[in-house]
C-alpha positions, 0 to 999 in steps of 0.5 A: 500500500502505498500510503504517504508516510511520516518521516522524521529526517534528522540532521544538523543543517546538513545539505545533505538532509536538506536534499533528502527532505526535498526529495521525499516531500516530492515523493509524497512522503510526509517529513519534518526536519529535526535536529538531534537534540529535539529528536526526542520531544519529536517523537513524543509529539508526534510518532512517525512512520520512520526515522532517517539519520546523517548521523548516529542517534545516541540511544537509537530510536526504540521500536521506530524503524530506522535508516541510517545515511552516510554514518553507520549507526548499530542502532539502525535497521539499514544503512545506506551509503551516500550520496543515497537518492531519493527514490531509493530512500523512499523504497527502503523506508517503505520496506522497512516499515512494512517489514516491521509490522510484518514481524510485530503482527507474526509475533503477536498472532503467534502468541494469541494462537500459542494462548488459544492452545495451538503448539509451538513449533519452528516456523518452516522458512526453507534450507538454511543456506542462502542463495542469491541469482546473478542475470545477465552477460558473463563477466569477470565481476561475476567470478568476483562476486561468486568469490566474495558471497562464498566468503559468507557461505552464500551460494551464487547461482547465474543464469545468463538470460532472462529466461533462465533467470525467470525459470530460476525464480518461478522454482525456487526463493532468492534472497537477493537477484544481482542484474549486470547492467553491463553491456545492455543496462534496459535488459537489467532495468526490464528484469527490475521491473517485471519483478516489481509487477509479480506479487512473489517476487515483488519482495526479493531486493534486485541489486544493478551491478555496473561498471564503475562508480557512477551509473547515468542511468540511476534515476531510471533505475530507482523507478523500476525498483531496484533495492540498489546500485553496486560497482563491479570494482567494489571489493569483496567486503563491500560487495558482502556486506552491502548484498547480504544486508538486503538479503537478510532482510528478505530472509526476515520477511520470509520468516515472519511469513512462515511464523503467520502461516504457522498460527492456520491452525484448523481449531482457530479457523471457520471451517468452512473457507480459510479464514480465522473463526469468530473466536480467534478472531474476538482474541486478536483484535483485542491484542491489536488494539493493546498493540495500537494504544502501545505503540500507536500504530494505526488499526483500521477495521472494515465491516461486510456483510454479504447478502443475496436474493433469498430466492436463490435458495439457501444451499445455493446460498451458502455454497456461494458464501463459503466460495467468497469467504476462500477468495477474501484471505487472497484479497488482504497482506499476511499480516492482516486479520481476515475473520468470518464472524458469521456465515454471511458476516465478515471483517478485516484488521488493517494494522498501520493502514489509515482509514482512505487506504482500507477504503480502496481494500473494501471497494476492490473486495466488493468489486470482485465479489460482485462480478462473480455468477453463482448458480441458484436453485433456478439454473437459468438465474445464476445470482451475484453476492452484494456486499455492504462494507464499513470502514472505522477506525476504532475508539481509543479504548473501545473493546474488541467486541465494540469494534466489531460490532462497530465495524459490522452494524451499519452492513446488515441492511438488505442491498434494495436491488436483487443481485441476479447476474 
């Protein structure tokens, strides 16, 4: 979701934050500049999304994910080395923060599925070795960096053409994919953006490996998504260094997912679709709202009730409901909570999504729903579910069960047209 974040940019009147903050505004990213001394007050005022630094923030900045530019802070999620651009500022803030609430969400729903008796286990997040996939023209760079991920027990797999590499990435999880822009930059730009279009491997950091320092064409390459842009003539702790970062934390995301698939248990889930049960459900809304009054993240929940011509009949009916209830966990990231609460009665958990956002996830949902068939007790009248939707944002200390009740009250009038196809 790509949602204006709130980013506090720290710096002494450095230039340097002067051109970030310029940057990210015209990114539609919301900043305000702080100096270090007022880095605290900030915070207690007014919780950002994210922190960036020129320099080292003594103490580090707590739960709030942070970028570190230019000097190497350990209290940093990343660094990234200067001058950074702007767009890549922007893509790493946004993953940072997606990932962040990735595995606040994963340890969360891990605990509530361990309170509601689910056993704990090791979540199963693949082999231990991590691999990454070089594409593009055979050079020497490559026998370099094949040399120096060994150093740090990493397998380099090359695939010398784009139909390799995509043959490659359908089959097996990366943590990282190094393009050799050399000597055809727009095929390396063209593989970067074929990945940010495929959900699977929107995820995976895709590194542009160029020839020398500068590289003209870095703007383009930003847009198309790359995660970062490293030399040929790098050395080999540096090209180490800079691509098992971003490989580990794809490693995180994976395993935060794995720890989210592993709370599936059938004793938490409706048993007929794949979405948690009214009970489960009643548990981890009242952990995300504790959550949300802890770190206040923002919690968004969306209410929808399905309804359908009662002439359709009531197997038919259910069939079609059941059918609708499969589809919704697929419309919604891992880390939102998707709850059937009744057989036609839904809702949603958005954490760190504001209201506009889960607006647009409501509409596509009601969208998708309504332009489905369903056969009916009549063949010849096949009918559609209409959904009526609701969007809130919960009082502060409003209960579990109040925004729930909250979310859904205004869903359950009949839609005043019959939903025939």
């Amino acid at each position: 979701m790509g949602r204006a974040l709130s980013i506090i940019l720290v710096d002494d009147a450095d230039e340097a934050g002067a051109e970030a903050l310029a940057g990210l505004s015209a990114l539609g990213l919301s900043v305000r500049r702080e100096r270090l001394g007022g880095l605290a007050e900030a915070i207690e005022q007014d919780t950002p999304d994210a922190i960036v630094s020129f320099g080292e923030i003594e103490g580090g900045t707590g739960a709030i994910p942070h970028l570190s530019i230019g000097v190497r802070d350990p209290s940093a999620a990343a660094f990234l080395r200067a001058p950074a651009h702007a767009v890549q500022i922007a893509g790493r803030l946004r993953a940072l923060v997606r990932l962040t609430v990735l595995e606040d969400m994963a340890r969360l729903r891990m605990s509530d599925a361990q309170a509601a008796g689910v056993p704990a286990g090791p979540p199963q997040v693949g082999p231990d070795e991590s691999t990454i996939l070089f594409v593009g023209a055979p050079c020497p760079a490559f026998m370099r960096l094949q040399h120096a991920m060994a150093g740090a027990r990493v397998e380099t797999i090359a695939a010398f053409s784009t139909f390799t590499a995509f043959d490659y990435l359908h089959e097996r999880a990366f943590d990282a994919v190094i393009l050799n822009t050399d000597p055809n930059p727009e095929l390396a730009h063209t593989v970067c953006s074929a990945m940010r279009r495929n959900t699977r491997l929107y995820h995976t950091p895709a590194i542009l490996l160029t020839r020398g320092e500068g590289y003209a064409q870095a703007d383009e390459a930003f847009a198309r998504g790359a995660s970062d842009v490293l030399s040929a003539d790098a050395d080999e702790a540096e090209m180490r260094e800079r691509i098992t970062t971003l490989g580990m934390e794809r490693r995180r995301r994976r395993r935060a997912k794995a720890m989210l698939e592993a709370c599936r248990a059938a004793s938490l889930m409706d048993a007929r679709s794949d979405l948690f049960g009214a009970d489960f459900g009643l548990r981890h809304t009242d952990s995300l709202l504790l959550d949300r009054r802890r770190t206040g993240r923002r919690l968004t929940m969306v209410g929808l009730t399905a309804h359908a011509p009662t002439d359709a009949g009531p197997d038919r009916i259910g069939a079609a409901l059941d059918q609708f209830a499969a589809m919704l966990r697929h419309c919604v990231r891992a880390e939102d909570l998707a709850v059937r609460r009744t057989d036609d009665e839904f809702y949603l958990a958005l954490p760190n999504t504001p209201a506009d956002e889960a607006k647009m996830v409501a509409d596509r949902i009601c969208a998708i729903a309504e332009c489905t068939a369903y056969e009916g007790a009549d063949p010849t009248r096949p009918f559609r579910l209409t959904l009526a939707s609701n969007v809130i944002e919960p009082d502060r200390d409003a209960s579990a069960m109040q925004a729930i009740e909250a979310a859904l009250s205004v869903t359950r009038e009949p839609r005043r047209f019959a939903a025939y196809a």
